[in-house]
C-alpha positions in Angstrom: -8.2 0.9 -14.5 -4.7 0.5 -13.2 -2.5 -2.5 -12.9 -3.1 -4.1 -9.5 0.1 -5.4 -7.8 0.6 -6.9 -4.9 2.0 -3.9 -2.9 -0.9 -1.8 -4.2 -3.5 -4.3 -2.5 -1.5 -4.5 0.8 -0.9 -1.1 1.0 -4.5 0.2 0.3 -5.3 -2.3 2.7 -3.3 -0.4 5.9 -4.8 2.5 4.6 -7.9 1.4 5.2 -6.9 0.3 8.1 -5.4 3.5 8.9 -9.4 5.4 8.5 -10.7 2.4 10.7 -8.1 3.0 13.7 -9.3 7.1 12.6 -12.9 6.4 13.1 -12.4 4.4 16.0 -10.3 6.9 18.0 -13.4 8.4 18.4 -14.8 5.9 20.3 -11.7 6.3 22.8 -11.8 8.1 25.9 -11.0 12.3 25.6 -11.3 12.9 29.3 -12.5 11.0 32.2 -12.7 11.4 35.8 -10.8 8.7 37.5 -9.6 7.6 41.0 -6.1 7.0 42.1 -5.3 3.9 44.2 -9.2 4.3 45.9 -10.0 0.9 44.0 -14.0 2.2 43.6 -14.6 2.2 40.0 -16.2 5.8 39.4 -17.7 5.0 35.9 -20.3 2.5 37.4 -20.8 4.3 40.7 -21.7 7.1 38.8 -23.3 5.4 36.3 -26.1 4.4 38.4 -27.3 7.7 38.1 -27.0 8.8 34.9 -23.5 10.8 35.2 -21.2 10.1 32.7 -17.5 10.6 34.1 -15.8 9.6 30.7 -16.1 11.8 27.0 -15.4 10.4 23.6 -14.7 11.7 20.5 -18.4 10.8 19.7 -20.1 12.7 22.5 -18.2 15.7 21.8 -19.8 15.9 18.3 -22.2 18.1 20.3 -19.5 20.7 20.6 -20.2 20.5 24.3 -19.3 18.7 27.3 -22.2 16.6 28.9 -24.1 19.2 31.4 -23.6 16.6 34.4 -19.6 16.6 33.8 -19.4 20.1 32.8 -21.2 20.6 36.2 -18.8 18.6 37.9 -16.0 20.8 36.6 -17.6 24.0 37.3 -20.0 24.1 40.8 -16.6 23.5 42.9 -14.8 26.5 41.5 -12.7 24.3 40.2 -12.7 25.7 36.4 -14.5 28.6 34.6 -17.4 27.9 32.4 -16.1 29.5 29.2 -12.5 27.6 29.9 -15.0 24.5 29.3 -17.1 25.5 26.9 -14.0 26.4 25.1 -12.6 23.3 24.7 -15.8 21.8 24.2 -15.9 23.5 20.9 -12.9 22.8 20.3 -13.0 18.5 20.9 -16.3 19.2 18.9 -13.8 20.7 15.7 -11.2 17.8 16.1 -14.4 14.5 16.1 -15.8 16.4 13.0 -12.1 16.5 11.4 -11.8 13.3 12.7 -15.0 12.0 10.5 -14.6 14.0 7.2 -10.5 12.7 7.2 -12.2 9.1 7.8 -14.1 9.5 4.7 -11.5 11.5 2.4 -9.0 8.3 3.3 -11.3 5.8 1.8 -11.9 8.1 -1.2 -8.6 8.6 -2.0 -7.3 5.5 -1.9 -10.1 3.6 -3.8 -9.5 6.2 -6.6 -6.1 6.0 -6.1 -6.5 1.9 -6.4 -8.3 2.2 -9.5 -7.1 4.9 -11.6 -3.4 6.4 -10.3 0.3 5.0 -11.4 2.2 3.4 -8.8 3.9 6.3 -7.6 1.3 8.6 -7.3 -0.5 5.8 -5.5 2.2 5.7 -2.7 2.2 9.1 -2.4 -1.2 9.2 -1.8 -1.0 6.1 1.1 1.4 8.4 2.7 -0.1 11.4 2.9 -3.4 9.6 4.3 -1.1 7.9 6.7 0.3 11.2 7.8 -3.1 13.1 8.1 -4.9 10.2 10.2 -1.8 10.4 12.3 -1.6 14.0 12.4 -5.9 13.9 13.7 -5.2 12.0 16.3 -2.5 13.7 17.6 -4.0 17.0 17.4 -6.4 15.4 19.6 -4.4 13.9 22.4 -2.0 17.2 22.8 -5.3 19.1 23.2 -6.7 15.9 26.0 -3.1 16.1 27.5 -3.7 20.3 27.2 -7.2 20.0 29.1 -6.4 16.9 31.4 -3.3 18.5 32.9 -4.9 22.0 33.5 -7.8 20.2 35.6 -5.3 18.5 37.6 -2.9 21.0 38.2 -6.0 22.8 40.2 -7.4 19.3 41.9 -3.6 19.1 43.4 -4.3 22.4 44.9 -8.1 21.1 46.7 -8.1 18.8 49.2 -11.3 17.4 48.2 -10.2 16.1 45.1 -7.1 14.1 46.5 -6.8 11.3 44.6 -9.7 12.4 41.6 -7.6 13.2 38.2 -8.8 13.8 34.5 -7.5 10.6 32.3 -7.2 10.3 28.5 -6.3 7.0 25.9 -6.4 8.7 23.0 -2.9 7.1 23.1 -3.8 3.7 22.5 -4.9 4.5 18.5 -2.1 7.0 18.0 -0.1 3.9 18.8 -1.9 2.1 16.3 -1.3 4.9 13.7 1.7 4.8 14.1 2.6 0.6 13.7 0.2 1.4 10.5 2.9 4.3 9.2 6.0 1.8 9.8 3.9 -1.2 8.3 3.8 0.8 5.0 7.2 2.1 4.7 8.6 -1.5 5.6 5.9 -2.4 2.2 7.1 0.3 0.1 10.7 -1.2 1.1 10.5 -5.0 1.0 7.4 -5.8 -1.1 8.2 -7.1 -4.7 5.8 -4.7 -7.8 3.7 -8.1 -8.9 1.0 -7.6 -11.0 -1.4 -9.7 -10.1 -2.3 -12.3 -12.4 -5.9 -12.2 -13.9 -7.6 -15.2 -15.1 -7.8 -16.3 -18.6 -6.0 -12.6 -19.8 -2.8 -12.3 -20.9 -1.8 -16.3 -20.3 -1.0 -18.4 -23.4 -2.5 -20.7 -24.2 0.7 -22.6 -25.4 4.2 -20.9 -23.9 6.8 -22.7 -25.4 4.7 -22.9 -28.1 4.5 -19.5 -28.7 7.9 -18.5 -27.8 9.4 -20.7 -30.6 6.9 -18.5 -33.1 8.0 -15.3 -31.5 11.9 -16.6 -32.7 11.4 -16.9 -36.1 9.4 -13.3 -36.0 12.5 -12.2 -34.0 14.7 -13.6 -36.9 12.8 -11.7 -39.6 13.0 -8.4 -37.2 17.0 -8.3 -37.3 16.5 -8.5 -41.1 14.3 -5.7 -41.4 16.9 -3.9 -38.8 19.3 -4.3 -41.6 17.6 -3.3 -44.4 17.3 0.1 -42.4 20.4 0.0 -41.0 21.5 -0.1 -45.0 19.3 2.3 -45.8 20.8 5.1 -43.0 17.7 5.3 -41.5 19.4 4.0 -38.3 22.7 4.2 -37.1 25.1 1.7 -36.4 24.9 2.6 -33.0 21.5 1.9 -33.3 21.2 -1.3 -34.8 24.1 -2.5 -32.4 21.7 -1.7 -29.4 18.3 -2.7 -30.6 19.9 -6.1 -31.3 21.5 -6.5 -27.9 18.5 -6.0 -26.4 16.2 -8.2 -28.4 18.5 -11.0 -28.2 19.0 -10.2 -24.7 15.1 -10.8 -23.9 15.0 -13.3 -26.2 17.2 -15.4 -24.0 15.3 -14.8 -20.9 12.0 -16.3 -22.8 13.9 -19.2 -23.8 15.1 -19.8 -20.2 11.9 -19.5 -18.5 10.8 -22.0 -21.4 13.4 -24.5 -20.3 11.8 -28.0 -19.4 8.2 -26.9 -20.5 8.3 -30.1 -23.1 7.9 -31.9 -20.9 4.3 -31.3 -20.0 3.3 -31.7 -23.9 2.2 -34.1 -26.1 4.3 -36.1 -28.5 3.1 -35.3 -31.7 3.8 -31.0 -30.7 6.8 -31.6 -29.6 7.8 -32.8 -32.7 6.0 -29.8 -34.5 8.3 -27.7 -31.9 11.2 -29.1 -33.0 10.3 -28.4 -36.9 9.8 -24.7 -36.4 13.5 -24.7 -34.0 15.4 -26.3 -37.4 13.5 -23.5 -39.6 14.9 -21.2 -37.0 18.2 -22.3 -36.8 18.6 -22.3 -40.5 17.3 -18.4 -40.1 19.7 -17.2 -37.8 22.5 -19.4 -40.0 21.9 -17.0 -42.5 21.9 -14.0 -40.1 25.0 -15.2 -39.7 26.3 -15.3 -42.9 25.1 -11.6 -43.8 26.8 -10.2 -41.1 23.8 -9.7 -39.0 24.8 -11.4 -36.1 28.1 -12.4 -34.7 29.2 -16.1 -34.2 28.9 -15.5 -31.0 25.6 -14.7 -31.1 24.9 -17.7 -32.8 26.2 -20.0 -30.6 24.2 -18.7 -27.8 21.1 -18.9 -30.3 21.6 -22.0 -31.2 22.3 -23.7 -27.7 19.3 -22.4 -26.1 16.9 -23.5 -29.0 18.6 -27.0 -29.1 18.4 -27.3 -25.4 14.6 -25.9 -24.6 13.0 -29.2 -25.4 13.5 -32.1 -23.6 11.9 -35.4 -24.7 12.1 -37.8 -21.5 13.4 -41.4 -22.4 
């Protein structure tokens, strides 16, 4: 299993978000007969006997329009049959796309949780992002597509002044797309944090163990020398290597800094045994040309000044 972070947890969580809104667009109006400025609410006038004015993604899992609607659309010449049936089938193609992207979303991302890298993880955030999106806009354009050719032949009949075909599909494209900017504004601004687990990878005494890790350190540029002398490594090499050990080994002595303070008397004092061994290490690192005075300096004032015994 994959390191969790922080960004991983809230990103996985708009994509799951992202196959929620998905699934839910379904439950939004396709198309929907509805009456300008009349005030009567068609939906429940209708409603009382059994017609349904208004389609969702859901209903058109049939691959059909409702008989009582498609009637409505057809007995007045308004629009041919197979015109439709045609979309019918195809509203029918778009709620089934609409499911199986629901479910590969979830899938991919839970896998992705688990088991990819933190790269291939955002890629795989984005590219759910960008096919939920992609769904739902697919079906609006073909809503807007159907809605508009209606209307354009109600303008024509006087008995349908007033009646249009309605969609707001809109409304979760809207949400898709807040979802989209929501994880590129994560990608941007959220730290990499592993999340901390409990009782793994904590020590049980830092400062503790950073002192031990010193005098290891110590007897590391040692054996550094011994190959350096040896030309198994370069100078180049050994100049790096200790930079960069010396260089982190500052950092854990700085986030040390003040830690004493929290300890008992009698470890502090062991603490302060294993710094003078360590001092007297990196005195004769000194000597042998190991380490510069420079170095040493630095050494020694960050070991003398991580513990602090309060009067």
């Amino acid at each position: 299993m994959k390191k969790l972070t922080l960004k991983k947890i809230v990103l996985s969580s708009i994509a799951l978000l992202s196959a929620l809104v998905l699934l839910l667009s379904l439950c939004f109006k396709i198309t929907g007969i509805s009456a300008r400025g009349t005030g009567v609410d068609l939906d429940a006038l209708f409603g009382q006997f059994g017609i349904q004015l208004k389609v969702t993604g859901f209903n058109f899992l049939a691959f059909a329009f409702p008989e009582l609607l498609k009637e409505l659309l057809i007995i007045p010449g308004l629009m041919k049959e197979s015109f439709v049936d045609t979309f019918g089938v195809l509203f029918g193609i778009m709620s089934l796309l609409t499911l199986i992207m629901t479910l590969t979303i979830i899938g991919t991302i839970i896998l992705a949780l688990l088991k990819s890298d933190e790269k291939v993880f955002k890629r795989q955030v984005i590219i759910s992002l960008i096919g939920a999106f992609s769904i739902i806009t697919c079906h609006m354009v073909l809503a807007i597509i159907f809605n508009s050719s209606v209307n354009s032949y109600m303008e024509k009949m006087p008995e349908f002044t007033g009646v249009s075909l309605k969609t707001n599909v809109y409304v979760p494209l809207i949400l898709q797309a807040v979802l989209f900017a929501s994880a590129v504004l994560c990608m941007k601004f959220i730290p990499e944090k592993q999340l901390a687990k409990s009782g793994v990878g904590k020590e049980k005494y830092g400062l503790k163990e950073t002192v031990e890790a010193e005098r290891k350190l110590a007897q590391c540029f040692v054996e550094y020398k011994q190959l350096l002398d040896a030309q198994i490594i370069s100078t180049s090499d050994f100049t790096d290597k200790k930079c960069k050990l010396l260089k982190v080994s500052k950092q854990k002595l700085d986030e040390q800094f003040g830690k004493s303070a929290c300890l008992p008397y009698a470890q502090i004092v062991d603490i302060e045994l294993e710094v003078v061994q360590i001092l007297k290490d990196y005195k004769k690192l000194l000597d042998d040309g190991i380490i510069s005075e420079m170095d040493y300096v630095e050494k020694k004032g960050s070991l003398l000044n991580l513990l602090t015994v309060n009067n």
